[in-house]
C-alpha positions in Angstrom: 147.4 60.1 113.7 149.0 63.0 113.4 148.0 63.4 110.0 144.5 62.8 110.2 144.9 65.6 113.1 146.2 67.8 110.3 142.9 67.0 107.9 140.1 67.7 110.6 141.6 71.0 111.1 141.6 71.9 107.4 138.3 70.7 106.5 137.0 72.7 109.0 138.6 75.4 108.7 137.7 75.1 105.2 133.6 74.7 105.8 133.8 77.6 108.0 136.1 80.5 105.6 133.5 78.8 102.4 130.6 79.2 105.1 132.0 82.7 105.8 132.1 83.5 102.2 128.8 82.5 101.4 127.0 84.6 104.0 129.0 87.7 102.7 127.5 86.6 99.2 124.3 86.2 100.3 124.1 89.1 102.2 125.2 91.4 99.5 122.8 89.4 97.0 119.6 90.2 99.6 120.8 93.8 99.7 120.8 94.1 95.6 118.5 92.0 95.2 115.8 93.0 97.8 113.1 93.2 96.2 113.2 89.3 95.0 114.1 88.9 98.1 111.1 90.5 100.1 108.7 88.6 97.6 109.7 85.3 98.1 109.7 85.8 101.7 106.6 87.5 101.8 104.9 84.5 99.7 106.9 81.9 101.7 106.4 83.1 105.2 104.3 86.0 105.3 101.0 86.1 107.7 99.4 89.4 106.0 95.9 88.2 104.9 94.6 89.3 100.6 91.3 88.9 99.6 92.7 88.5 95.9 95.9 86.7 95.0 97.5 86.9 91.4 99.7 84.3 90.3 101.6 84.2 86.6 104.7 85.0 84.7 105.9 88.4 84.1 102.9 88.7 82.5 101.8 88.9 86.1 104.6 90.5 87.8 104.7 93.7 85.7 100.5 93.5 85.1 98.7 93.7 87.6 99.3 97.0 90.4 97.9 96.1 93.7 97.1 99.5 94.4 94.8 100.2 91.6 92.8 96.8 92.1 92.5 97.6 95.7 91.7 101.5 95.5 88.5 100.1 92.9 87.4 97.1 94.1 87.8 98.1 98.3 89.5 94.9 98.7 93.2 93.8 99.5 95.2 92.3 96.9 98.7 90.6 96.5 100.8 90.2 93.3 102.6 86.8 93.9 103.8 86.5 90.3 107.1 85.4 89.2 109.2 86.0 86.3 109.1 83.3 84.3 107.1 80.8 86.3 105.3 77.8 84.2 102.3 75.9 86.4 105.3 74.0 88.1 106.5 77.1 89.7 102.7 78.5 90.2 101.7 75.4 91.9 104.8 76.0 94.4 103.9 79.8 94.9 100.3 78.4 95.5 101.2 76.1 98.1 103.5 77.6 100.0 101.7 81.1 100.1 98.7 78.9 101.6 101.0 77.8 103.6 101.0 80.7 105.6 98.9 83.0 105.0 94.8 82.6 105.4 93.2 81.5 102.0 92.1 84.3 99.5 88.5 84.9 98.2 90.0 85.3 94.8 92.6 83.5 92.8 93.8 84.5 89.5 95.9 82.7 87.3 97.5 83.9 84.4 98.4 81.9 81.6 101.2 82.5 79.1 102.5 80.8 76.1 105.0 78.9 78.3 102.8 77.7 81.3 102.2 74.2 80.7 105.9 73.3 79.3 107.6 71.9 82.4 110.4 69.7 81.5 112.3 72.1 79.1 112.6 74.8 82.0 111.3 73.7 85.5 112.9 76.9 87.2 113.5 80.3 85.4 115.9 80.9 88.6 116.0 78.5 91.5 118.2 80.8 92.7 115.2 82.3 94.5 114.3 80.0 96.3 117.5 78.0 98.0 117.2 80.5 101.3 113.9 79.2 101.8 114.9 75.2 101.6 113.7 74.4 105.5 110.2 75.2 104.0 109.2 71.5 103.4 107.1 72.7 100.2 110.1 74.6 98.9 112.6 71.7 99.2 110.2 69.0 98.2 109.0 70.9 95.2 112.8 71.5 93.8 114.1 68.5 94.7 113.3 66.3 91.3 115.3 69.1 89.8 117.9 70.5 92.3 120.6 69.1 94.6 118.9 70.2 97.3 119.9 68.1 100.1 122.9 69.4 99.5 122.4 72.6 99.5 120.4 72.5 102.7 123.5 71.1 104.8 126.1 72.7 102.6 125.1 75.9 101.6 128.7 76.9 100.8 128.0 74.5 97.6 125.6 77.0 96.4 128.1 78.6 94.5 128.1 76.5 91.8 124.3 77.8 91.0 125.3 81.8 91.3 126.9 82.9 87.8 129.2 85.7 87.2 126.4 88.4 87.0 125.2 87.1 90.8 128.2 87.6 92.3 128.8 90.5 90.9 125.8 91.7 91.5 126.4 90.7 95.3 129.4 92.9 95.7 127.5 95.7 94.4 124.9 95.4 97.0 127.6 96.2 99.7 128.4 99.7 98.0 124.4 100.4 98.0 123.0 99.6 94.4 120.2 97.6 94.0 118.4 96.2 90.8 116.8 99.2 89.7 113.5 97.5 88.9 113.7 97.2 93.4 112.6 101.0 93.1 109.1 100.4 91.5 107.4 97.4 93.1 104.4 97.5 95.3 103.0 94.5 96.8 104.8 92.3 94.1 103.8 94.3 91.1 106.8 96.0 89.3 106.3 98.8 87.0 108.4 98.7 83.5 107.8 102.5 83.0 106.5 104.4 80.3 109.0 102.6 77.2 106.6 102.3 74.4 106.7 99.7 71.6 108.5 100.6 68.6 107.3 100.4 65.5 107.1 98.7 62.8 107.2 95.5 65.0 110.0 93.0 64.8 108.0 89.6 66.6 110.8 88.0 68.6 108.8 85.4 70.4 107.4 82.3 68.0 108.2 79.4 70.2 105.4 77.1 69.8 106.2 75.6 73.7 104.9 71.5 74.5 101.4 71.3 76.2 102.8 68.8 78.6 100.8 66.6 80.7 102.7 67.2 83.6 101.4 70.7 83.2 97.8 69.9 82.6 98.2 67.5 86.0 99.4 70.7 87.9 96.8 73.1 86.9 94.3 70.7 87.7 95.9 70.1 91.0 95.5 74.1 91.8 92.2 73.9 90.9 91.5 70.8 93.2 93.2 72.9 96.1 91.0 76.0 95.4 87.8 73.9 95.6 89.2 72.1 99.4 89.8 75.8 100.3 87.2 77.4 99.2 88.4 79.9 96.6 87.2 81.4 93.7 89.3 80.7 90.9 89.7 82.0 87.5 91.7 82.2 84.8 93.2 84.7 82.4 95.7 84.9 79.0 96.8 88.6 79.5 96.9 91.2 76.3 99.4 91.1 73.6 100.3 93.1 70.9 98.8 92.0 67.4 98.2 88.3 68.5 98.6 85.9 65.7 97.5 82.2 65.8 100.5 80.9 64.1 102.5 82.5 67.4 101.0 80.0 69.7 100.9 75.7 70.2 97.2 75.0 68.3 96.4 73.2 71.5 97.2 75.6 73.9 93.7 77.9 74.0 91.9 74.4 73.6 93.4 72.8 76.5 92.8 76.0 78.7 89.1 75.9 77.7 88.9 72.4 78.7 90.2 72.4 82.3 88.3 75.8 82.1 85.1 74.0 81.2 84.9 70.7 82.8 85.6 72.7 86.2 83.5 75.4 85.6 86.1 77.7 86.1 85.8 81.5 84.5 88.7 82.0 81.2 89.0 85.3 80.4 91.2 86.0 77.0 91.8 89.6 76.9 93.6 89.2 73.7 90.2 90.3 71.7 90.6 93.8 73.6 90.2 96.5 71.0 91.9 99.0 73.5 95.3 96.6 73.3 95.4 97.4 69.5 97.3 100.3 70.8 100.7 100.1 70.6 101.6 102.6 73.0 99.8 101.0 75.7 103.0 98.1 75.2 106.7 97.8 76.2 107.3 94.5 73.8 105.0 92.8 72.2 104.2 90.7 75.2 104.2 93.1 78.0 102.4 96.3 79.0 104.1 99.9 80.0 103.0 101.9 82.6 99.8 103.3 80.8 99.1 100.0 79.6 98.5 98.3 83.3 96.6 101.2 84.5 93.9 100.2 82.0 94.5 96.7 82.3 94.3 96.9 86.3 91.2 98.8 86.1 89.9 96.1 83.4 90.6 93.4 86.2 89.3 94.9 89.4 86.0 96.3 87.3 85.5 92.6 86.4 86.6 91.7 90.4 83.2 94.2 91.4 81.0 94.0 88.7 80.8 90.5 87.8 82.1 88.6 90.4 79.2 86.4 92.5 81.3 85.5 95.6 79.3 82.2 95.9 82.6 79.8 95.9 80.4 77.0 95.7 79.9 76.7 92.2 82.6 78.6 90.7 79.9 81.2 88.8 81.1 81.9 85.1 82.8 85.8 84.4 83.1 86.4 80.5 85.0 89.5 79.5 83.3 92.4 78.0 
């Protein structure tokens, strides 16, 4: 008896120092780490109503500036993209930004090379996420992938999902730094400065990723949830430096074309943009710089004011220019 006396006052005092030690982590992580932070919270459980919502990869994230699309078009605008989110990870933004906040007028969704390959990489890092798992949208839509029941009611166990770089990372939130990229975002967006493509160009990204029905399914899911709420959708394949067809899965434009097409929903390539042949609008081949998303901002809200019917009810077509 005495024994088992002995064990219940070690494993608790054993949850509560790893309990202890995993709020120190996760309070130095938020601090570092704020801006993902803020993001994901302000997606998850934010209230503040946008008449335009942009979802997408880093194609997205550093793409699209808020401020530009809202100073044009005299609308508000959030950037909910995510660094290397495929359509499983949109679909989850989707939802759970619906969740709470009122429904946009406008949804785009941008597509990148990798959107519709969901097996190979479900989560770019789930690591954002696992503060948010009493969100019922959030736990349900990692749990085919994640321990997450354990993670909800053992948090301490989390630490076997942070690597070296997090924890490090972590302490150096509690002597002030943060990820310098924290410094320039606004409403999601985050600038990658004025870096400018080198040339002659050295592709680094020929991955030829799976159309995967599982991705198909969730994009046509989104689109079934714009329709219930009323939102005008529309898609969008975001510029790139000297595009090449060999670069990309053969059925990748053609199965964006068809859920485009048998929905009626707007697909706007801006690949064919003559501007974009301009390699100093680029930080890599597959992302803009600073002078770069000015344009492209202004490209989107001008197509947001000019072309835009905001009849909902039959999805009108937008074509780019």
């Amino acid at each position: 008896m005495r024994y088992l006396k002995y064990l219940i006052v070690f494993s608790c005092s054993s949850f509560v120092i790893l309990y202890l030690l995993y709020r120190l982590y996760i309070i130095g992580y938020n601090k570092y780490y704020s801006y993902e932070y803020k993001h994901i919270n302000e997606i998850v459980n934010g209230r503040t109503a946008n008449d335009i919502l942009f979802i997408g990869s880093s194609r997205t994230v550093h793409h699209i500036n808020p401020k530009l699309i809202d100073s044009i078009t005299g609308m508000g605008s959030y950037n909910a993209g995510v660094d290397g989110a495929n359509l499983l990870e949109m679909s989850l933004i989707l939802k759970s930004y619906l969740n709470s906040h009122p429904p946009p007028q406008i949804l785009f969704i941008d597509l990148a090379i990798s959107s519709f390959a969901i097996d190979s990489l479900p989560f770019r890092d789930p690591n954002l996420y696992y503060q948010h798992l009493n969100n019922q949208i959030i736990y349900k839509g990692l749990k085919p992938y994640k321990r997450v029941f354990l993670f909800k009611y053992l948090p301490f166990t989390l630490f076997t999902e942070a690597n070296d770089l997090l924890k490090q990372n972590s302490i150096r939130g509690y002597i002030g730094e943060s990820d310098p990229l924290t410094k320039k975002s606004y409403k999601g967006f985050v600038d990658y400065g004025p870096d400018t493509l080198a040339l002659p160009l050295k592709k680094r990204y020929r991955i030829n990723y799976p159309i995967e029905k599982k991705g198909k399914a969730l994009l046509q899911e989104m689109v079934s949830i714009c329709k219930k709420k009323n939102i005008q959708l529309i898609f969008t394949y975001a510029p790139e430096y000297q595009p090449e067809e060999k670069d990309y899965n053969p059925k990748l434009f053609p199965t964006i074309k068809e859920i485009s097409s048998s929905y009626n929903i707007p697909f706007v390539d801006f690949r064919t943009e003559r501007v974009f042949e301009n390699h100093r609008l680029f930080k890599n081949e597959h992302h803009l710089n600073h002078y770069g998303v000015e344009i492209y901002s202004a490209m989107i809200a001008k197509e947001i004011k000019n072309r835009l019917t905001f009849s909902n009810k039959n999805y009108a077509p937008l074509t780019s220019k």
